[in-house]
C-alpha positions as CSV (number, residue, x, y, z in Angstrom):
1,X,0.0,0.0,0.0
2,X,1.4,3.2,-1.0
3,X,0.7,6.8,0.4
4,X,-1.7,8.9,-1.6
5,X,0.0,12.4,-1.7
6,X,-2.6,15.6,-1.4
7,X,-1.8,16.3,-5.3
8,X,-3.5,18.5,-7.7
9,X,-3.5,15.3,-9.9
10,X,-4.8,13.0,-7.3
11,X,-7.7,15.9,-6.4
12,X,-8.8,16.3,-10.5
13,X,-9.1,12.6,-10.0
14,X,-10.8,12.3,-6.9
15,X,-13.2,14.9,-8.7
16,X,-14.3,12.4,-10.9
17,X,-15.2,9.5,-8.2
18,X,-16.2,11.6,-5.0
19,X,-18.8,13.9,-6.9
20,X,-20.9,11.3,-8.2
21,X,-20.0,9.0,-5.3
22,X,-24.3,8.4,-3.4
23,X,-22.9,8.7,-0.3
24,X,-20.6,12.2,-0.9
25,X,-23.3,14.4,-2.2
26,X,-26.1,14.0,-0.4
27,X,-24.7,13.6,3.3
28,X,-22.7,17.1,2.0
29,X,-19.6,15.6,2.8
30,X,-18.5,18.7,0.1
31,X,-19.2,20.9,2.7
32,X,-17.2,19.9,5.7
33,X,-13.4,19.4,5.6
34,X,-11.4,17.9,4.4
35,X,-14.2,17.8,1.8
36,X,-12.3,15.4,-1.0
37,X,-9.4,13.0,-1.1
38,X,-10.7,11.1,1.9
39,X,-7.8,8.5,1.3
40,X,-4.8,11.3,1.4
41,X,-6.3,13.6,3.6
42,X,-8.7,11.9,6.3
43,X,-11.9,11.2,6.7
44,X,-14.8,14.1,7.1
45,X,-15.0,16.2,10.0
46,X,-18.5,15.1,9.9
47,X,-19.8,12.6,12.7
48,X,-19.5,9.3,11.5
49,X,-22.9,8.7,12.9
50,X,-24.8,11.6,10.6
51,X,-23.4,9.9,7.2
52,X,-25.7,7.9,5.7
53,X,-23.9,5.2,3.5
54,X,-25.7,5.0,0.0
55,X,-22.2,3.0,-1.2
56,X,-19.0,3.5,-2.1
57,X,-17.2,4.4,-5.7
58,X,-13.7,3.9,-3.8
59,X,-13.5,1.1,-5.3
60,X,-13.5,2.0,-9.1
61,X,-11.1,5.0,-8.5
62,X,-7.4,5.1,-10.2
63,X,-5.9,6.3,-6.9
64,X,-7.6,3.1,-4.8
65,X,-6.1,0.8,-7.3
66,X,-2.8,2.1,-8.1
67,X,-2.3,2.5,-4.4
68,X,-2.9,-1.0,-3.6
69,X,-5.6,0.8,-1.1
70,X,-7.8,-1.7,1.0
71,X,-10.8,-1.1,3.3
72,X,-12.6,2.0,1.2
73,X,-15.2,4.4,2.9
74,X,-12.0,6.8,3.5
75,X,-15.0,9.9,4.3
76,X,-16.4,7.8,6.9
77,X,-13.3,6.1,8.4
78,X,-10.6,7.8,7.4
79,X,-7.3,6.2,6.6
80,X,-7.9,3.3,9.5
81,X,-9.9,2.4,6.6
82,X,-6.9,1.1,4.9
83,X,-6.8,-2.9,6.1
C-alpha cells in the first residue's frame, strides 16, 4: 500500500469518483473538511454517525487501485480504513 500524496493530480481525479459517489453528495460531505481525497487527507469532520452510507465508488477509483488501497469508505473512516 502506498501513500496517496494531497496532489493536484490525485484531487482532479478524486473529482471524478467523490462527486458522483451516493454517499458524498447528499450527506454534503462537500461541505465539511477535508471535503475530498478522503484517502490522502482523512476522513470528514462530519460525525460518522450523521453519514448515511448510499455505497462507495472507492472502489472504481485510479488512486484506490494504483495504491494498492484496502478497506474504502476513506469519508467515513478515514485512513484506518486502509486494512
Amino acid at each position: 500500500m502506498k501513500v496517496v500524496e494531497n496532489s493536484e493530480e490525485n484531487i482532479a481525479i478524486c473529482k471524478q469518483f467523490c462527486g458522483p459517489c451516493p454517499t458524498f453528495k447528499p450527506n454534503g460531505l462537500n461541505m465539511v473538511k477535508p471535503n475530498m481525497l478522503f484517502c490522502a487527507r482523512g476522513q470528514s469532520e462530519k460525525p460518522v454517525e450523521e453519514i448515511e452510507d448510499e455505497g462507495c465508488s472507492c472502489f472504481g477509483c485510479p488512486i484506490f487501485r494504483d495504491h494498492d488501497l484496502k478497506g474504502a469508505w476513506f469519508c467515513m473512516h478515514g485512513l484506518e480504513g486502509r486494512k
